[in-house]
C-alpha positions as MATLAB code, in Angstrom:
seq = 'XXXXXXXXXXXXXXXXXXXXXXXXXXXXXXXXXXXXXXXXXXXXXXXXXXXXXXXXXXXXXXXXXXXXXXXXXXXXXXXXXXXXXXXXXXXXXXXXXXXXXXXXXXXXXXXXXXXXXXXXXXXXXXXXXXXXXXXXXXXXXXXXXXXXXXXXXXXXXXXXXXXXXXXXXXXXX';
ca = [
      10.914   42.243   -0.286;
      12.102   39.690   -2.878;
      14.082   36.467   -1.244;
      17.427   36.640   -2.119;
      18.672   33.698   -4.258;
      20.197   31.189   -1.344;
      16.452   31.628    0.358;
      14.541   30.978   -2.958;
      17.477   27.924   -3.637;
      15.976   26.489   -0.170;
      12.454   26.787   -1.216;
      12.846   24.705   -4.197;
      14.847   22.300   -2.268;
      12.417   21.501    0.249;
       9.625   21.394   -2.621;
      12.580   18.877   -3.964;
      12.184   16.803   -0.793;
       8.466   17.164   -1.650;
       8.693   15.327   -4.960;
      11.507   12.846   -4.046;
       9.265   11.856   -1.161;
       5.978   11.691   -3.494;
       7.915    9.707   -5.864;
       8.975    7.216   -3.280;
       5.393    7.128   -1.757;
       3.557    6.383   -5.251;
       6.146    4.143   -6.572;
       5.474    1.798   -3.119;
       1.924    2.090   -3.376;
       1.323    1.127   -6.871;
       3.502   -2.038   -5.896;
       1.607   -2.634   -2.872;
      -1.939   -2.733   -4.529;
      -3.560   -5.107   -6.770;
      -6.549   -3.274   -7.695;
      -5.639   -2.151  -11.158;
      -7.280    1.626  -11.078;
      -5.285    2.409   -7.896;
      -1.982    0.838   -9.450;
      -2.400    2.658  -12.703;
      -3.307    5.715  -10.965;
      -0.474    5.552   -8.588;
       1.905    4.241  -11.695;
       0.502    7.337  -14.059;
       1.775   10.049  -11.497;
       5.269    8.762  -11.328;
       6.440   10.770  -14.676;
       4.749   13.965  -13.386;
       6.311   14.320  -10.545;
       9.505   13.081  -11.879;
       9.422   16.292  -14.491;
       8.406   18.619  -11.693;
      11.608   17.386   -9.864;
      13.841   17.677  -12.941;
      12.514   21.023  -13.628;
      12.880   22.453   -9.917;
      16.295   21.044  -10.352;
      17.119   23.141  -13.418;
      15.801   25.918  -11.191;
      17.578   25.763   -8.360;
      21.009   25.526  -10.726;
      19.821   28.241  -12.869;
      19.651   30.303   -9.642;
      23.461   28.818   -8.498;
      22.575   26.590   -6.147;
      23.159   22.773   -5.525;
      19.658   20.597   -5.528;
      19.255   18.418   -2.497;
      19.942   14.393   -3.211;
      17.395   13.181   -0.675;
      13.818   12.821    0.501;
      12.665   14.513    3.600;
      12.927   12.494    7.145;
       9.187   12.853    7.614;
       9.007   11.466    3.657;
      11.018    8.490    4.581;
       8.723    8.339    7.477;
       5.516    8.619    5.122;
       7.184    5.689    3.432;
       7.766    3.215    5.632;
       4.111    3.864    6.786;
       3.155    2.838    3.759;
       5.193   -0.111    3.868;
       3.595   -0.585    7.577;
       0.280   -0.404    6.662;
       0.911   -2.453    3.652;
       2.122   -5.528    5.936;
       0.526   -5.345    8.968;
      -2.928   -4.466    7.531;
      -1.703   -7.910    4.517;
      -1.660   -4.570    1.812;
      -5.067   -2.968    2.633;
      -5.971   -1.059   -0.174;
      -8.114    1.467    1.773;
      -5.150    2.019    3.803;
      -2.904    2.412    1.518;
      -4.895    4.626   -0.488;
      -5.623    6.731    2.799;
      -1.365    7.496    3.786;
      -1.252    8.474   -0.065;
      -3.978   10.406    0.719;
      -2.230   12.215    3.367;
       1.113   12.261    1.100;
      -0.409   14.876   -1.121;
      -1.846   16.782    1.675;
       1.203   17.146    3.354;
       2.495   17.955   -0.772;
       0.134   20.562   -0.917;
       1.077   22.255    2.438;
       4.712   22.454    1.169;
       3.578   23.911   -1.914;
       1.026   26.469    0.031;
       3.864   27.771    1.849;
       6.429   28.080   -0.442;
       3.502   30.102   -2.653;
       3.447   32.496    0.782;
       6.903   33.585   -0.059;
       7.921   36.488   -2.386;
       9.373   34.381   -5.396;
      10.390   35.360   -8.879;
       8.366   35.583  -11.108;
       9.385   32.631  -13.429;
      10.023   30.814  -10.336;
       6.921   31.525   -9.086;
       4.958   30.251  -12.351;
       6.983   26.912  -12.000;
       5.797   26.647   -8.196;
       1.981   27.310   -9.153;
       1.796   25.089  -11.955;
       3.259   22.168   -9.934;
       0.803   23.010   -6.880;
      -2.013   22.848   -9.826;
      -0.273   19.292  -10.103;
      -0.340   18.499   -6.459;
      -4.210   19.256   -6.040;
      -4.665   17.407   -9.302;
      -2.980   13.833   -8.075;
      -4.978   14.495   -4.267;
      -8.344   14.980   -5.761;
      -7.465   11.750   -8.510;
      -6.271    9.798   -5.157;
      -9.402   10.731   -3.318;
     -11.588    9.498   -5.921;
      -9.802    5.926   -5.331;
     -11.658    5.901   -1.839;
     -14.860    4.370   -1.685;
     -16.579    6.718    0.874;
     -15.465    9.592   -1.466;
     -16.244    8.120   -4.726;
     -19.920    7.485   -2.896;
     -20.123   11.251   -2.198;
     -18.963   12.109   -5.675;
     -22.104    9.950   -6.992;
     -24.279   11.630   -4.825;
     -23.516   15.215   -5.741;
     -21.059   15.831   -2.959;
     -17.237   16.813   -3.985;
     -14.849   14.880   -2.042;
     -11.949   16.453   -3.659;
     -12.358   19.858   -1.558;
      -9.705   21.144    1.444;
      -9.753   23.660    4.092;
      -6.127   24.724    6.280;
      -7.092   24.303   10.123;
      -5.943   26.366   12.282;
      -2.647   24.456   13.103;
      -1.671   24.831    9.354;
      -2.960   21.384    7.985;
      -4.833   20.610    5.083;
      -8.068   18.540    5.686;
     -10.905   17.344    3.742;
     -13.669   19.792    3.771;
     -17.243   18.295    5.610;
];
């Protein structure tokens, strides 16, 4: 049965949170590096996810609701882990590079599960696209990694993911 506009209108707002959050978490990580790949890379996604939240915006209005404002407490969280990590570890790139990691993970899960729900059909099409997004800037982060980019050279795809059984997105062996 289709959702009914206030349920879709949620949806979007949580993958609203989603972006808001990824935007917060890439903007602090491309100041927190000074390897210039990882700061470009980080600096490059910024726009993308800053049209996918403009667009889910439009969405949610189109539909006659009222987009959320703010990031998600766990995003805020994600955030000032990445400020954490960034002082205590004196702005370890690896560690950085590892949270941002598990930013788009956690992105992807949101998108997953919104994807599980019976959406319009133009809303739907918005949703995939941006998941194609997601997967793109986790696989792009993952190649930052040095134990991944070794596996890449070697013939082994690091940018791969299986759902465990408690719902999370991990790395495939």
């Amino acid at each position: 049965m289709p959702l009914k506009n206030a349920e879709v209108v949620s949806v979007l707002n949580d993958l609203i949170e989603t972006c808001e959050d990824g935007i917060h978490g890439f903007k602090t990580a491309s100041e927190s590096v000074e390897n210039p790949s990882a700061k470009a890379l980080f600096a490059s996604r910024l726009p993308n996810i800053q049209r996918g939240m403009a667009e889910l915006k439009a969405e949610v209005r189109r539909l006659g609701g009222d987009p959320d404002k703010s990031g998600t407490v766990a995003g805020a969280m994600h955030r000032g882990w990445i400020n954490l990590k960034a002082a205590v570890t004196g702005k370890n790139e690896e560690a950085i590079v590892a949270e941002c990691e598990r930013g788009e993970e956690h992105a992807a899960h949101v998108y997953e599960d919104a994807l599980q729900k019976d959406l319009p059909i133009d809303t739907r099409a918005i949703v995939e696209r941006q998941y194609r997004g997601v997967i793109e800037n986790l696989e792009r982060v993952r190649a930052l990694s040095p134990d991944r980019a070794r596996a890449t050279a070697s013939g082994t795809s690091g940018a791969s993911t299986t759902r465990t059984t408690d719902g999370d997105i991990r790395p495939s062996a």
